[in-house]
Phi, psi and omega in degrees: 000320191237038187077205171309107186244051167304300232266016161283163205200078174299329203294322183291311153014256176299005193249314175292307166332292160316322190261357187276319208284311169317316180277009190080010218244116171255207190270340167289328193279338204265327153347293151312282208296006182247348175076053208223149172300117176326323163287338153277354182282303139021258186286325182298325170297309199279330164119005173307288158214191215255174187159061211317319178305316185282348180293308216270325188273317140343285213301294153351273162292001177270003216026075188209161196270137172316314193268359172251002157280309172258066190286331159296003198238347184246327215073171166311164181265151187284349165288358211235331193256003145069196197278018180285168214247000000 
């Protein structure tokens, strides 16, 4: 139904919720600021479907790195693989 479901992950979900929610921030807000539907902000958090803009703002408020919130969807980051060939 929704493609690929490697990268759905509710538990990573529920944790990006909490900690958004800690900060005063719900899913609705993010919503907002990317002009994007509440149900794709959702689903793009549970790992249904993809949505860079909204990854990067989620990421953001988490101060946290896009590719280290979502590491199936990014991979390492290039500061991360370091002196490997």
């Amino acid at each position: 139904m929704f493609g690929d479901t490697t990268s759905i992950n509710l538990v990573r979900h529920d944790d990006i919720r909490r900690r958004l929610r800690a900060k005063g921030i719900r899913l609705l807000d993010i919503a907002a600021e990317t002009s994007k539907q509440p149900s794709l902000v959702t689903q793009t958090s549970q790992g249904y479907r993809r949505c860079p803009e909204i990854e990067e703002a989620i990421a953001r408020h988490l101060n946290q790195s896009v590719d280290s919130l979502f590491p199936e969807r990014y991979g390492p980051s290039e500061s991360a693989k370091g002196d490997q060939p």
